[in-house]
Structure formats: C-alpha cells, structure tokens
N, C-alpha and C positions, 0 to 999 in steps of 0.2 A: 586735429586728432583728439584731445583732450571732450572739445563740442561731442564729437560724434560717441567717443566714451561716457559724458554725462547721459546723452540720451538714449542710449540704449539703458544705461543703470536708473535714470529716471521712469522708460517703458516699464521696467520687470521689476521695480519697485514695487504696485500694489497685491501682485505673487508673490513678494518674499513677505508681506504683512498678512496675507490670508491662508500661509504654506501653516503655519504652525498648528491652526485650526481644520483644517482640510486636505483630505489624500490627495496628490496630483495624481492625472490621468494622462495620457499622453493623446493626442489630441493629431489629425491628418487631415489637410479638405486637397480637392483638385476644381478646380475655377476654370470657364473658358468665359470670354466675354467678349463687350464690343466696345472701340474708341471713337468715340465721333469730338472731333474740334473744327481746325480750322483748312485743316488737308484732307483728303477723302477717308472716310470710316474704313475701320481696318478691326483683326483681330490679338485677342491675348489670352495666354494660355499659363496658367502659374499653380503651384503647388506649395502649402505649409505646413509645418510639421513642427510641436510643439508641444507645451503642456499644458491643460485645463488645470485650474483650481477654484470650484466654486461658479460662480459665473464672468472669472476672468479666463483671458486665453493667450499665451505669450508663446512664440513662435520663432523658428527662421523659414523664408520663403526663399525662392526662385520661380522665373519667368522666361515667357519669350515673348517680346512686345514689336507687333510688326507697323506700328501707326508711322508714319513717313521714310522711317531707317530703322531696319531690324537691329534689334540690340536683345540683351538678358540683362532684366533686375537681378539684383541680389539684394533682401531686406530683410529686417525684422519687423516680426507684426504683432501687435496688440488688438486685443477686443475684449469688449464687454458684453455681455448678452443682459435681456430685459426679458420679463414674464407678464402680461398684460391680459387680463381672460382667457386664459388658455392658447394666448399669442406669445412666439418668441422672435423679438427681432433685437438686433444686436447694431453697435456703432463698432466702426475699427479704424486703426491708423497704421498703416506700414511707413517705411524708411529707408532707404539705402542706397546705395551705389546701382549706377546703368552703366553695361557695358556695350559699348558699339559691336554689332557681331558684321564684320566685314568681310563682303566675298572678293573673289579674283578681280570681278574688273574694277572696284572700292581699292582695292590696294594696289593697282595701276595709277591710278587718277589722283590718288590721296599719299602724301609722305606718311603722314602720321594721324591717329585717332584719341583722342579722351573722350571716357565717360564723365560722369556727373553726378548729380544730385538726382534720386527719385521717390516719389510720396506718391502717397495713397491714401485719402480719406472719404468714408463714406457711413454710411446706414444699408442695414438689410433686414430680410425676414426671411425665418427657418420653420420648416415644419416636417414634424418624424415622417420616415420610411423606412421602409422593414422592420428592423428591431433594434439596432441600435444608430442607425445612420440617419442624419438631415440633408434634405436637401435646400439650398437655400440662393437668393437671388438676391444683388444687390447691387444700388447708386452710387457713386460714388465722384469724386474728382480726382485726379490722377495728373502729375507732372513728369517728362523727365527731360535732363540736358547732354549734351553732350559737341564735343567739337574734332573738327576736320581742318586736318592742313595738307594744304597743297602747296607743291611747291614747281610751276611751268617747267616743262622740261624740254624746251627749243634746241633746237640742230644746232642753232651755233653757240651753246655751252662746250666748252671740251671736260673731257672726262675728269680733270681735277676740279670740277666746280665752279669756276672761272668765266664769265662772261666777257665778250670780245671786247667790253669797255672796264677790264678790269674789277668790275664790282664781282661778289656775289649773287646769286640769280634770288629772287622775292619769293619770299613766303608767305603764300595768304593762310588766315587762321579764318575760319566760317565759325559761329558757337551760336547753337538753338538749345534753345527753352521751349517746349510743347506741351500746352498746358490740354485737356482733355475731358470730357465726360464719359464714364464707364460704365458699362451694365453687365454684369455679371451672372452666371446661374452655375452652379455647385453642388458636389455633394462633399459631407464631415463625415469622417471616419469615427 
C-alpha cells in the first residue's frame, strides 16, 4: 500500500512544482482503441479526467478492457505533451488496479476472482479540431493481471464440503499476466 502511495505522490509531483507558476485547467479525453498480443485483438474503451498545468496533465481514468477476459481498469494517468514545428505529440504513463468483470456463467465455473496490477505506457500525437478540442492517436504498451479460482464441484462432495475420502475438495488458482500492444484514437476536451 505504502508503494502504490509513493507512486501516485511521485506521478503528481511535477503539477505541484509548476501549480505555483501556472493556472490549472481541468482537462477530459475519451479513447477507444485496439489490443493486439498474443490471444486474438480485441477492443478498449476508457475515459480521464483531470488537470492540465502547463504542458503537464495528471488525471484519474477508468476503462473497459475486453482482450481475453473482460475486466474495468481503474488508474491514474500522467502525460506530458511536446511542441515540435507546430507538432504536438505527447508521452503518458497510467497505473492501477484491473478489476475482472465477471458474468453468470464466470461465476458458475469460478469460486472466486482477483484483479491485479495494470499499466499503460506509450507515445502519441494531437492535432486541434474545432476550437478548443484535440484529437489525438496513440502507441502504446499496456499490461494487466489478474486470477481465477475454481474450485471442482463433483456429485459426490456432500453439502458440508467433504469429500467421500474425508479430505477437503482442491482449489485451483489460474493467474495471467497479459502483456499487449495498443492503438488508440481520441478526442481531449
């Protein structure tokens, strides 16, 4: 707990050095994009919301991530934007917690679920539309984990849990890591 406290105070660290100097704005994008690894390409749909200061941008996001087993991030995001001949592309790093989002026949099959660990790192490039909106497109590499337990539920368990050889009946734990490539397109409020 203390880890994941340092790094969110570490993220929004370079916003509280440029707050003094510069107004905050409050800052919106909505993202759909595509995951291609090592199971079939699939899609992601996420939203943040946050504050600009300068050419930093510090945020909280959520998602819904369908690449093998639908689940919802929950993150915080940082970015930095770049101005290059009248080019703006920007780096970013999100962080947080994946939650397994599990239907009916998942919670048949499965005793129990844990989320995990999920990131976000990438590069992008933004260019104005209408008047004050960007839209922008972006690379990125993307992880998240999470675990499944089942627990066989044979006929001849009797209903106190008990297997007909006296033991307890086995609990398998499954835990994926799915690491990914993302392409993203957007628009910034």
């Amino acid at each position: 707990m203390k880890n994941k406290i340092f790094l969110v105070a570490l993220m929004l660290l370079p916003l509280a050095m440029l707050a003094q100097k510069q107004k905050p704005a409050f800052h919106s994008s909505i993202a759909s994009g595509l995951l291609v690894g090592q199971s079939n390409p699939s899609g992601v749909v996420e939203t943040i919301n946050g504050i600009r200061i300068g050419n930093w941008t510090a945020g909280l996001g959520a998602g819904i991530d369908w690449y093998r087993q639908l689940s919802v991030p929950l993150f915080a995001s940082v970015q930095r934007n770049f101005t290059a001949k009248h080019q703006e592309f920007f780096v970013y790093a999100n962080g947080g917690y994946n939650m397994l989002w599990m239907n009916d026949v998942m919670k048949q099959a499965f005793v129990d679920s844990d989320g995990g660990l999920y990131y976000d790192v990438g590069i992008g490039h933004q260019m104005p539309v209408f008047k004050k909106h960007k839209l922008f497109v972006s690379l990125g590499y993307t992880g998240k984990q999470y675990s499944l337990k089942e627990q066989p539920n044979f006929w001849w368990i009797d209903p106190g849990g008990i297997g007909p050889d006296g033991h307890e009946p086995t609990t398998y734990t499954y835990k994926h890591s799915l690491r990914r490539i993302n392409l993203k397109i957007g628009l910034r409020l």
